[in-house]
MOPAC internal coordinates of N, CA, C and O (Angstrom, degrees):
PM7 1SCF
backbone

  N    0.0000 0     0.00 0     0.00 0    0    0    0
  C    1.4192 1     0.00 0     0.00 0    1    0    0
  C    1.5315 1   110.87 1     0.00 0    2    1    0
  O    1.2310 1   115.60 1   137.27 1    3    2    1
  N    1.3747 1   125.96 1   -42.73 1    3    2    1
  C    1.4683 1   132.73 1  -170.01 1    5    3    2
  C    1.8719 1    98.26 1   -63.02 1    6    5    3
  O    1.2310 1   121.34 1   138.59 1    7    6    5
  N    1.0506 1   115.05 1   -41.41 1    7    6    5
  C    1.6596 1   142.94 1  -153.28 1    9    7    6
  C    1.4732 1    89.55 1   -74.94 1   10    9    7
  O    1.2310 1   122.50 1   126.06 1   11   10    9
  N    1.6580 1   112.82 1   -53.94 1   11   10    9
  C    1.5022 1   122.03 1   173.87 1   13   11   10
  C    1.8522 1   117.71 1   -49.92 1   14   13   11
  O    1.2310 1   127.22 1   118.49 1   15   14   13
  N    1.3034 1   103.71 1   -61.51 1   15   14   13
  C    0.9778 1    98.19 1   168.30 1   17   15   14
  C    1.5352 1   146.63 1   -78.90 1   18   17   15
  O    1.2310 1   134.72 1   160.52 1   19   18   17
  N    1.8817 1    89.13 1   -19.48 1   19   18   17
  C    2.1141 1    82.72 1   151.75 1   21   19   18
  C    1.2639 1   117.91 1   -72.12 1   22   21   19
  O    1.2310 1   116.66 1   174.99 1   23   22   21
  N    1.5119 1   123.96 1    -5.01 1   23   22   21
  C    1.2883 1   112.30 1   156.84 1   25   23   22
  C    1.7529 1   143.78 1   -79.96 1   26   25   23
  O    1.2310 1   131.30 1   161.47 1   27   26   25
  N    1.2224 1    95.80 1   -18.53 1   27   26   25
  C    1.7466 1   121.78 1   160.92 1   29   27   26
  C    1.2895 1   119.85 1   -78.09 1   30   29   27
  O    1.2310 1   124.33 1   142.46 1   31   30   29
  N    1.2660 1   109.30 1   -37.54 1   31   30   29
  C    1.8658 1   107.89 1   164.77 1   33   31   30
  C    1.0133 1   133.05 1   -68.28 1   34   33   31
  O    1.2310 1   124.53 1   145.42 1   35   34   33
  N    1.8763 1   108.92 1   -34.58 1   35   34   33
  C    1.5659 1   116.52 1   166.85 1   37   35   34
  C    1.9854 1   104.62 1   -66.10 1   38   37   35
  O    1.2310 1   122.97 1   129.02 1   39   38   37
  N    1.0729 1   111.92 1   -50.98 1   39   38   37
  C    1.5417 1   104.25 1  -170.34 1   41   39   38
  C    1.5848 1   100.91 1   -63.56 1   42   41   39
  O    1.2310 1   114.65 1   144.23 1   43   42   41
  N    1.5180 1   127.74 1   -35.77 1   43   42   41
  C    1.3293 1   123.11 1   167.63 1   45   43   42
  C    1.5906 1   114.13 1   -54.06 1   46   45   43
  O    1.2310 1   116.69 1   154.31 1   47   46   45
  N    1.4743 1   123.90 1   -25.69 1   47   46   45
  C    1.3931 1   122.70 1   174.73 1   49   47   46
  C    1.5077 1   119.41 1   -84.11 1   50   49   47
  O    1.2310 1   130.46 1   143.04 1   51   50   49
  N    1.0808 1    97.42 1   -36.96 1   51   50   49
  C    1.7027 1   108.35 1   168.60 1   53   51   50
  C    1.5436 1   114.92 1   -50.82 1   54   53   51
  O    1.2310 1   138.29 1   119.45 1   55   54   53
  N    1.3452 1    82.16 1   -60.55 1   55   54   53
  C    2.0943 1    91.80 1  -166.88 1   57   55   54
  C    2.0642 1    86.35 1   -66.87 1   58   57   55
  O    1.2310 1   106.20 1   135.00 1   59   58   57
  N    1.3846 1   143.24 1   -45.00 1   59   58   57
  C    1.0031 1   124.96 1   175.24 1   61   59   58
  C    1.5475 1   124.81 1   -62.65 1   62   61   59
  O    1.2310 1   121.87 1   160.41 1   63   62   61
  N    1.6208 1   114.02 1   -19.59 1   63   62   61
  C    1.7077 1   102.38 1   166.82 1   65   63   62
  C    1.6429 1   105.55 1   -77.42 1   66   65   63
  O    1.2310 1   120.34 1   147.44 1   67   66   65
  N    1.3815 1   116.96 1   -32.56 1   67   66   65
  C    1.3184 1   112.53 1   169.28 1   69   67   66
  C    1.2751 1   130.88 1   -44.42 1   70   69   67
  O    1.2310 1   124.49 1   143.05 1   71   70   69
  N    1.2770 1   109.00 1   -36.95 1   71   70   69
  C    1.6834 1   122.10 1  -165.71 1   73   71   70
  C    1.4242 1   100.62 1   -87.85 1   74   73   71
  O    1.2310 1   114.76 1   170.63 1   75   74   73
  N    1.4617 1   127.54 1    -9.37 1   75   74   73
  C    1.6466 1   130.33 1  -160.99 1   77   75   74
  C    1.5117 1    91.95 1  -107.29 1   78   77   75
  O    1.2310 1   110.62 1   150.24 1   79   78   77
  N    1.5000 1   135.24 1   -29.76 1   79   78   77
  C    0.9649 1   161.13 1   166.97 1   81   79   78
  C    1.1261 1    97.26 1   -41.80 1   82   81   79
  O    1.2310 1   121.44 1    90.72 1   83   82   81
  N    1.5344 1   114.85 1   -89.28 1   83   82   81
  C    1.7342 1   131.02 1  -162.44 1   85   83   82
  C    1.5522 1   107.02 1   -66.32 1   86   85   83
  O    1.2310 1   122.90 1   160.98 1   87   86   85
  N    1.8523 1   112.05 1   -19.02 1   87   86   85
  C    1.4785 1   105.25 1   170.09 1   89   87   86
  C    1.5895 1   100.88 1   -93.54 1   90   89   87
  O    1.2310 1    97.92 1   160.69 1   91   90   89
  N    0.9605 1   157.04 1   -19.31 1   91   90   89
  C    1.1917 1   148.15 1   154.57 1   93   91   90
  C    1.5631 1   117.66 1   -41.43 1   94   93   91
  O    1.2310 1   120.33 1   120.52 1   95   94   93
  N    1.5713 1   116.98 1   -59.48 1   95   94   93
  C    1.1558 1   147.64 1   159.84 1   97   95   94
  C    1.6379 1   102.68 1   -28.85 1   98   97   95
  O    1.2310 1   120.82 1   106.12 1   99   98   97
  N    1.3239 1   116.04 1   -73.88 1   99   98   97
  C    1.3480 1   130.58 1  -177.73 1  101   99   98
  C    1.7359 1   113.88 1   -50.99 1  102  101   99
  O    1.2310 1   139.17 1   145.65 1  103  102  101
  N    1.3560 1    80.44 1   -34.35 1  103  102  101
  C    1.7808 1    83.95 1   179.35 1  105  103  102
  C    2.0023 1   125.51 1   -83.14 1  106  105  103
  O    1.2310 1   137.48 1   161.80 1  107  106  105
  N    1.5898 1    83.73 1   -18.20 1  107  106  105
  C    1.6492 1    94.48 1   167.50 1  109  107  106
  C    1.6343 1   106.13 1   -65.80 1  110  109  107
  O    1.2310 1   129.69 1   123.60 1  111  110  109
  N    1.2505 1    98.92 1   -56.40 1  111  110  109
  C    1.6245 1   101.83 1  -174.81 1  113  111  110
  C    1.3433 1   128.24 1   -75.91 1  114  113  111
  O    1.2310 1   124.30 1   161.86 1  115  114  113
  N    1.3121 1   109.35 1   -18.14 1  115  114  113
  C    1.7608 1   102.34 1   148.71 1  117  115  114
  C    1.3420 1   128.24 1   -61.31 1  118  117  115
  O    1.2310 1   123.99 1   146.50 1  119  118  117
  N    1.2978 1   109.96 1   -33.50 1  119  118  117
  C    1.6221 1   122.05 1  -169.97 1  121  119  118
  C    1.8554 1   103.76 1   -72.83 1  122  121  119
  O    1.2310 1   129.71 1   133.55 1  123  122  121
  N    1.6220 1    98.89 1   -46.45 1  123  122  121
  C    1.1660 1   101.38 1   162.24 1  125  123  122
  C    1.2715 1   137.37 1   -46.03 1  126  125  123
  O    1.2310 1   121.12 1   155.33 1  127  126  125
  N    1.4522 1   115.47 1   -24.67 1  127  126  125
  C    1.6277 1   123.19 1  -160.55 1  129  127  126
  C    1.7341 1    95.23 1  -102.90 1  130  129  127
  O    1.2310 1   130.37 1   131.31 1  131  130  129
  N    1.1536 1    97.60 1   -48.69 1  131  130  129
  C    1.5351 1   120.81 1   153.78 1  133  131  130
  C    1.7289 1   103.31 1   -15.19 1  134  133  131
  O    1.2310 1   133.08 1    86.43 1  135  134  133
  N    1.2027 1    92.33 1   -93.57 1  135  134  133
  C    1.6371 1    99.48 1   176.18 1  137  135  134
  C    1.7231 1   138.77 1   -41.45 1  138  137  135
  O    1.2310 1   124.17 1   141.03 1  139  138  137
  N    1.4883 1   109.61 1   -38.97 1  139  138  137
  C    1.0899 1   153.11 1   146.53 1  141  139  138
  C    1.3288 1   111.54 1    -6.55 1  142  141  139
  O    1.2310 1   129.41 1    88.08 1  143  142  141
  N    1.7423 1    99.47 1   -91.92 1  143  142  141
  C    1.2313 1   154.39 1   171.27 1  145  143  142
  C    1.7614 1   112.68 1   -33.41 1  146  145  143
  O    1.2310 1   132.13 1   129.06 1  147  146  145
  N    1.9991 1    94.17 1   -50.94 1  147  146  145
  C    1.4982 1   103.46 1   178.52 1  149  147  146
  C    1.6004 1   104.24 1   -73.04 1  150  149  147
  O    1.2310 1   125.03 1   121.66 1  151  150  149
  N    1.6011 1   107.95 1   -58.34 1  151  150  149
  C    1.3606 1   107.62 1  -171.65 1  153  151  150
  C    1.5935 1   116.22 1   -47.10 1  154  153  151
  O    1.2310 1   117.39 1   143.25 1  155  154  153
  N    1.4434 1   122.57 1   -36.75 1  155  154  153
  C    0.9497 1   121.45 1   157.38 1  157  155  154
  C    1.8698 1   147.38 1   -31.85 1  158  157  155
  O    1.2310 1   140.00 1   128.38 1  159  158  157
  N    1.4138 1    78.80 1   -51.62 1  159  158  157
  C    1.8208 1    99.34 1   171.90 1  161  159  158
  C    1.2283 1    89.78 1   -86.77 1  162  161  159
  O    1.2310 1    91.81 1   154.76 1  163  162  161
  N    1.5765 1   165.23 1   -25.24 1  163  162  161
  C    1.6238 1   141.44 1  -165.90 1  165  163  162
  C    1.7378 1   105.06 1   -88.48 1  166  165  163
  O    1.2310 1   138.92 1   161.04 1  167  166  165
  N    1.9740 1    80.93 1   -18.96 1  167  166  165
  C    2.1179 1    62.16 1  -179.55 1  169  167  166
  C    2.0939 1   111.60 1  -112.48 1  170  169  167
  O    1.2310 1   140.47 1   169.91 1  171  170  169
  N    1.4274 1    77.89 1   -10.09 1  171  170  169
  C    2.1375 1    76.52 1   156.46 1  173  171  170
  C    1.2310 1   107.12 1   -69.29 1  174  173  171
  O    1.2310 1   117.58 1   128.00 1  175  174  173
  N    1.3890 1   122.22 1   -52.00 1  175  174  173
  C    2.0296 1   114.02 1  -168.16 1  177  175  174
  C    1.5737 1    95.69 1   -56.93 1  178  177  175
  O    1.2310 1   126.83 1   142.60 1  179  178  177
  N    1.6166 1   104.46 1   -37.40 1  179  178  177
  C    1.8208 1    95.53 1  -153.57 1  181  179  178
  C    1.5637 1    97.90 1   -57.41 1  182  181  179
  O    1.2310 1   123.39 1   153.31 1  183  182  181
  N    1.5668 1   111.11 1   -26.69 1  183  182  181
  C    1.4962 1   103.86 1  -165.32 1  185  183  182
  C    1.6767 1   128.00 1   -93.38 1  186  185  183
  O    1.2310 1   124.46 1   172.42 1  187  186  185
  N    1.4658 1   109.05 1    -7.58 1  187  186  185
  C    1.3639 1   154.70 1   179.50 1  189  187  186
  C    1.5130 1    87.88 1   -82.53 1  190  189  187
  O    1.2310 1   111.53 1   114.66 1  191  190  189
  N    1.3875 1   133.56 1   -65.34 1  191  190  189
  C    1.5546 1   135.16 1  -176.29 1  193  191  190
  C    1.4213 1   108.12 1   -68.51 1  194  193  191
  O    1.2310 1   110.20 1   161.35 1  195  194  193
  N    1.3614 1   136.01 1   -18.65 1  195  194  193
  C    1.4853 1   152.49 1   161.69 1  197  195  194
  C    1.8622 1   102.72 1   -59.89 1  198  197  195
  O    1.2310 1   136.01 1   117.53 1  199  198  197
  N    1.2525 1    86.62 1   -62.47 1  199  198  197
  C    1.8135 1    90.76 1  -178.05 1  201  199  198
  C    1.3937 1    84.76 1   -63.06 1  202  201  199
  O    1.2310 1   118.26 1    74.22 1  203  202  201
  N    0.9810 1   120.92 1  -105.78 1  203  202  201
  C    1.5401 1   120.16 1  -152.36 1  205  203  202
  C    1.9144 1   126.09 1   -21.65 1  206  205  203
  O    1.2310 1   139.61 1   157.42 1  207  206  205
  N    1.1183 1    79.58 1   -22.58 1  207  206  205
  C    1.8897 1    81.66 1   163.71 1  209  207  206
  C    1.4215 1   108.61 1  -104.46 1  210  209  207
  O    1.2310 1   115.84 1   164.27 1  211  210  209
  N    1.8510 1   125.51 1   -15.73 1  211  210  209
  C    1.3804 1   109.49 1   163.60 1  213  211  210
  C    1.7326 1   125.78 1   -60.33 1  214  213  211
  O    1.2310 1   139.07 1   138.86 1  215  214  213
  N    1.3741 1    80.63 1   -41.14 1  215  214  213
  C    1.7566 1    91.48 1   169.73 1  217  215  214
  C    1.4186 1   139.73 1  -106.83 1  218  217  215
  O    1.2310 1   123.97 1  -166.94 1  219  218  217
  N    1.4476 1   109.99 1    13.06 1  219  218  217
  C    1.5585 1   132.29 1   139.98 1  221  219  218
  C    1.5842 1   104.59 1   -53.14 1  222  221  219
  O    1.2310 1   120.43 1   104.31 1  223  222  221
  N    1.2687 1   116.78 1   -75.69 1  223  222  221
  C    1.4446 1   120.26 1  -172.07 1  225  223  222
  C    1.3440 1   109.61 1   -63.41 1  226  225  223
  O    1.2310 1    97.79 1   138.36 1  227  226  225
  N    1.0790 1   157.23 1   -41.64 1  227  226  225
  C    1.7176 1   170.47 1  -125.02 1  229  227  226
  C    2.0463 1    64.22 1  -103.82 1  230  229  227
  O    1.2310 1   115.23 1    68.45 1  231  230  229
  N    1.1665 1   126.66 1  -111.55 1  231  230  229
  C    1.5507 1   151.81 1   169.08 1  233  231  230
  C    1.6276 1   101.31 1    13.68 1  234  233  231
  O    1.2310 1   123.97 1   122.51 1  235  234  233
  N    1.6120 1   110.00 1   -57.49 1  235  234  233
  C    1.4977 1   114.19 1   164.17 1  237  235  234
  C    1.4803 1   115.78 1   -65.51 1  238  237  235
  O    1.2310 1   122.20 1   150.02 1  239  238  237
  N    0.9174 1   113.40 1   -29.98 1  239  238  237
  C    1.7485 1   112.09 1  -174.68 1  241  239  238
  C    1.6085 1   116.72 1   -82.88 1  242  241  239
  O    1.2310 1   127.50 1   146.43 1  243  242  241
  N    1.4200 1   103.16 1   -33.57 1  243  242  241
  C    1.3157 1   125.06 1   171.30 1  245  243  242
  C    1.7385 1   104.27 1   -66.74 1  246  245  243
  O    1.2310 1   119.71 1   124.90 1  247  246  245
  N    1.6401 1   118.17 1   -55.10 1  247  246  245
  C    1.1128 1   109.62 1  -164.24 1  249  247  246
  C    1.8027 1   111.66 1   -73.23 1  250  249  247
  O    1.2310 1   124.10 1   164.75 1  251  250  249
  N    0.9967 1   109.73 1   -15.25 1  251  250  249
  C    1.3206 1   137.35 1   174.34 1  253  251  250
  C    1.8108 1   114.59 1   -69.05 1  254  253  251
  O    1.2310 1   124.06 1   137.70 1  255  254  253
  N    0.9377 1   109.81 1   -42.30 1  255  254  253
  C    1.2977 1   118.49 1   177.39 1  257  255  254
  C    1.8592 1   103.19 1   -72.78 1  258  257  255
  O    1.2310 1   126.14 1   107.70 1  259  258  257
  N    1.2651 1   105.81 1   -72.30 1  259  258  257
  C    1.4562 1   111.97 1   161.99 1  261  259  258
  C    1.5957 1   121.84 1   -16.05 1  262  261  259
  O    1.2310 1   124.04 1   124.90 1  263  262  261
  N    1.0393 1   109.86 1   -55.10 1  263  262  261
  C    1.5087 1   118.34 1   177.26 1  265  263  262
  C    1.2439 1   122.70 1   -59.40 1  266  265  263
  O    1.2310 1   129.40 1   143.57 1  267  266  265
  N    1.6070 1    99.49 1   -36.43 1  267  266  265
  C    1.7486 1   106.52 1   179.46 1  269  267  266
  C    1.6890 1    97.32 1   -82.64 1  270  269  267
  O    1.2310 1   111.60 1   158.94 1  271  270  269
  N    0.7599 1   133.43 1   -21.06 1  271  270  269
  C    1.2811 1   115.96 1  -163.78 1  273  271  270
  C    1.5998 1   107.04 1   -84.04 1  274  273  271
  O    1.2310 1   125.62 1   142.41 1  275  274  273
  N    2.0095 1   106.80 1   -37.59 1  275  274  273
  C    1.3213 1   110.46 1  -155.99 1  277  275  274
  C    2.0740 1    94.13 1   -68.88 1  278  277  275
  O    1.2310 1   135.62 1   144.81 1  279  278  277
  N    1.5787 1    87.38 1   -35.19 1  279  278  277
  C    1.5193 1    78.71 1   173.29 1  281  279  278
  C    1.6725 1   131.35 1   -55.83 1  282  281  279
  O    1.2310 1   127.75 1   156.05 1  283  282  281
  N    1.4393 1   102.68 1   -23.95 1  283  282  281
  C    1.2581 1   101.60 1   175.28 1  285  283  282
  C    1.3721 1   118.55 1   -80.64 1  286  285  283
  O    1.2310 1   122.69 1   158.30 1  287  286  285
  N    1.2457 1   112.45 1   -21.70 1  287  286  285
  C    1.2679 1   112.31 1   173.66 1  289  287  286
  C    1.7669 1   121.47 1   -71.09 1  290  289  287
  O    1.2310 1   129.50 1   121.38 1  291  290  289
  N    1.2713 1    99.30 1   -58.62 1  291  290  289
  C    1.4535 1   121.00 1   156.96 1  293  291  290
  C    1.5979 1   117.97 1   -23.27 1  294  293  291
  O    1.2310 1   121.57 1   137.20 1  295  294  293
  N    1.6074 1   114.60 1   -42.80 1  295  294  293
  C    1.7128 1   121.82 1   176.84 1  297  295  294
  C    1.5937 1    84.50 1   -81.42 1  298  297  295
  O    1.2310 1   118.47 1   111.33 1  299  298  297
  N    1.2571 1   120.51 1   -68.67 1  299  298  297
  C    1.5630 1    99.93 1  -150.77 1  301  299  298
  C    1.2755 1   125.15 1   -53.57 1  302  301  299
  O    1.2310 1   122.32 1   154.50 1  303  302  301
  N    1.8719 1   113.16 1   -25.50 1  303  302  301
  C    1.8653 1   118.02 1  -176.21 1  305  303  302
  C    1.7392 1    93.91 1   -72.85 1  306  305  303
  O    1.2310 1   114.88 1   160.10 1  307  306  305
  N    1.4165 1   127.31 1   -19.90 1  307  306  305
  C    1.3801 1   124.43 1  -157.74 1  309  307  306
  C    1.6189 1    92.84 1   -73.53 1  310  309  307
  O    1.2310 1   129.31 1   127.80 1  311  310  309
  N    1.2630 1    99.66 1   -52.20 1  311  310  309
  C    1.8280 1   113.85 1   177.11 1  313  311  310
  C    1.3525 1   116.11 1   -62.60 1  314  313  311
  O    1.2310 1   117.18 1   152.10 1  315  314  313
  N    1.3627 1   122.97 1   -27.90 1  315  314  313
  C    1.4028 1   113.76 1   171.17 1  317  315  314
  C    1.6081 1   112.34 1   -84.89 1  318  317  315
  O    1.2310 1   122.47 1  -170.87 1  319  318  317
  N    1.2287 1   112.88 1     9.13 1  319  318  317
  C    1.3405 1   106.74 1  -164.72 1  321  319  318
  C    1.3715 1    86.69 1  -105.16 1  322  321  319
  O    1.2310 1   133.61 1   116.01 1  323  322  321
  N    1.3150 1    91.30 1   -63.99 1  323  322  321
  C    2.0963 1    98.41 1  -177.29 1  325  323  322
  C    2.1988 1   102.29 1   -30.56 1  326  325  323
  O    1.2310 1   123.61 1   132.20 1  327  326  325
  N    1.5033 1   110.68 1   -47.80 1  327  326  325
  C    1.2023 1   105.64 1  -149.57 1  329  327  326
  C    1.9980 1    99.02 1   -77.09 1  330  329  327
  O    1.2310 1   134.81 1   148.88 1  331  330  329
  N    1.2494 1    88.95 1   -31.12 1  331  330  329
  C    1.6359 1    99.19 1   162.71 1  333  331  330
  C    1.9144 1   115.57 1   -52.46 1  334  333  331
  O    1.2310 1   123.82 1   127.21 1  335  334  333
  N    1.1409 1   110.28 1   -52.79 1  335  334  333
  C    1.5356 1   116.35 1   164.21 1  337  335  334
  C    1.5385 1   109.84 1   -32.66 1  338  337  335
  O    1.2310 1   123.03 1   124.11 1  339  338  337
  N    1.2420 1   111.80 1   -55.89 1  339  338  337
  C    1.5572 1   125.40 1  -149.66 1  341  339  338
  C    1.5360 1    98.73 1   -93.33 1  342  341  339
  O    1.2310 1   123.58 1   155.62 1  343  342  341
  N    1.1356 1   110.73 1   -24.38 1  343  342  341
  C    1.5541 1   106.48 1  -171.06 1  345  343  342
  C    2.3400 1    92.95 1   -86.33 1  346  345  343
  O    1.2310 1   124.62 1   143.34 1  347  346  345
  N    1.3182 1   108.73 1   -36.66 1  347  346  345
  C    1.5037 1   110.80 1   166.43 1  349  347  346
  C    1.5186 1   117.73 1   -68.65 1  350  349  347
  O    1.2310 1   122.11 1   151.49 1  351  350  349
  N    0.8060 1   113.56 1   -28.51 1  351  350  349
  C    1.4830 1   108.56 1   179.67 1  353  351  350
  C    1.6438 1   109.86 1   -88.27 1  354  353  351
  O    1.2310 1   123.50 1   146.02 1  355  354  353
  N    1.6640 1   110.88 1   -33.98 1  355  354  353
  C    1.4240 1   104.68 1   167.91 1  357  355  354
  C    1.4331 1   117.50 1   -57.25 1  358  357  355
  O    1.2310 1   124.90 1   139.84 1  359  358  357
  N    1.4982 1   108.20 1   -40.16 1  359  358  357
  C    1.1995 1   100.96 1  -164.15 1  361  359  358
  C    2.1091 1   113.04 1   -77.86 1  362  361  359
  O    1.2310 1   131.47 1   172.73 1  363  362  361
  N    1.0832 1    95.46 1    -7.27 1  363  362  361
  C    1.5548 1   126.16 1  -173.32 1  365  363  362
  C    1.6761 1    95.91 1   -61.29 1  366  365  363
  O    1.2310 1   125.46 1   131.49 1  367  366  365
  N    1.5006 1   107.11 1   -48.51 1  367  366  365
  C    1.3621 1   126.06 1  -166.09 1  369  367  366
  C    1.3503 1   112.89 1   -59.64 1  370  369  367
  O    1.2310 1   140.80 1   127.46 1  371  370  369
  N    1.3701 1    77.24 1   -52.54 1  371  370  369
  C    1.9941 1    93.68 1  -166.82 1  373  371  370
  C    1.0798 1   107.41 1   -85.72 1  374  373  371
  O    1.2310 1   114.08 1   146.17 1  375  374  373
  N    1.2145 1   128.81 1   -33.83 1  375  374  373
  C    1.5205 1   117.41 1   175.56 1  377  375  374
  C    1.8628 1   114.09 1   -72.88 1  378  377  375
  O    1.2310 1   113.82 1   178.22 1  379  378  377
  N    1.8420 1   129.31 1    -1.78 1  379  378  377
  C    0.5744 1   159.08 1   167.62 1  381  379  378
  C    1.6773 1   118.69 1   -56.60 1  382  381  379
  O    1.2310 1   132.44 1   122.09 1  383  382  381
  N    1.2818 1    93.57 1   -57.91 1  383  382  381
  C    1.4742 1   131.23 1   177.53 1  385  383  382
  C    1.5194 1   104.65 1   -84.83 1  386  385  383
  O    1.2310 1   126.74 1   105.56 1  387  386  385
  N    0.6525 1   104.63 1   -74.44 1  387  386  385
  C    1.9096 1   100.96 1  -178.20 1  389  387  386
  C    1.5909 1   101.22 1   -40.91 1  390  389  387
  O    1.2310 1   113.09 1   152.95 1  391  390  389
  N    1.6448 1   130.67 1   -27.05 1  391  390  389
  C    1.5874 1   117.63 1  -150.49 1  393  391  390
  C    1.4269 1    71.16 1   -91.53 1  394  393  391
  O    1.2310 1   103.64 1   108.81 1  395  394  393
  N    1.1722 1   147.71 1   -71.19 1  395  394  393
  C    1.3051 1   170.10 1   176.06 1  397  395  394
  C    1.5034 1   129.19 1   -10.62 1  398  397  395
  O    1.2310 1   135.32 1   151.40 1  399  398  397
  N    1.6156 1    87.95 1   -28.60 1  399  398  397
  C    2.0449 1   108.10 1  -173.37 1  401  399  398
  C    1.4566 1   111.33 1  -103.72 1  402  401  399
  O    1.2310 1   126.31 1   -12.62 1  403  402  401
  N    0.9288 1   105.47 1   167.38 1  403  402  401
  C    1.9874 1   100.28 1   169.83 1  405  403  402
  C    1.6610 1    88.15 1  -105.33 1  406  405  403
  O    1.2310 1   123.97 1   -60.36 1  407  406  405
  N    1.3520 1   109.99 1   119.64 1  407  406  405
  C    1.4150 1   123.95 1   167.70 1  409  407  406
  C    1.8319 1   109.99 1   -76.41 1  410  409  407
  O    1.2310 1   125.94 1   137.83 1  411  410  409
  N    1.0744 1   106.19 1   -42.17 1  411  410  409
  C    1.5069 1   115.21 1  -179.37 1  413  411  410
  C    1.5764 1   103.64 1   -43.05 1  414  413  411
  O    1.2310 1   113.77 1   157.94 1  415  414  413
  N    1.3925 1   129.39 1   -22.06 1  415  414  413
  C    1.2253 1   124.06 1  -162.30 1  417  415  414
  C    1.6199 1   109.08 1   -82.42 1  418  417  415
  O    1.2310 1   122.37 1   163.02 1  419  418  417
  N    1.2843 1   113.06 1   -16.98 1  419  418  417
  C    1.3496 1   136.64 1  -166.83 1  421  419  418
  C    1.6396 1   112.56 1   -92.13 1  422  421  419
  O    1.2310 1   124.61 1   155.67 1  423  422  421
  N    1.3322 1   108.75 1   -24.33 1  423  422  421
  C    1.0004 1   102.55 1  -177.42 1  425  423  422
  C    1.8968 1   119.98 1  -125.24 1  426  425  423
  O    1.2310 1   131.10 1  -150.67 1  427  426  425
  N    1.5061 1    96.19 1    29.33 1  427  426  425
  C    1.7989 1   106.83 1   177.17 1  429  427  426
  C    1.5993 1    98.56 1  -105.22 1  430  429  427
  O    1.2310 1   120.10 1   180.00 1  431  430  429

């Protein structure tokens, strides 16, 4: 019986260096995934922080463009407005003048 059970303790020691083994083992490859895992996320943000300054600037260039244009637009309604003025006030004139004249004289 004693003989029996130094034989169950050794296979109980075995299968326990085994098990310290496969947790040792286990622990390389977490650390590994670990690492992995990080390097992974430093170079998605890095490339996520790439976009975000591709289309920060694109956004400035865009909003930039916008500006020139609204200004151009902005001069030309100013000028159509002014020329609208001038075309009312001409006509302000002349119809002024015409109420004002004897037209009949123009046409005997």
């Amino acid at each position: 019986m004693d003989n029996e059970n130094n034989i169950r303790v050794a296979r109980l020691e075995a299968q326990v260096e085994t098990i310290k083994e496969d947790v040792a083992e286990l622990k390389s490859d977490v650390k590994e995934i670990h690492s992995r895992i990080t390097t992974g996320n430093r170079e998605i943000m890095a490339k996520i922080d790439e976009k975000i300054d591709g289309l920060a600037r694109a956004d400035t260039s865009q909003h930039m463009s916008l500006q020139a244009d609204m200004k151009t637009v902005s001069r030309r309604v100013e000028e159509l407005e002014r020329w609208r003025w001038m075309i009312v006030g001409a006509t302000l004139v002349i119809g002024f003048l015409l109420g004002h004249m004897d037209i009949t004289k123009f046409f005997k």
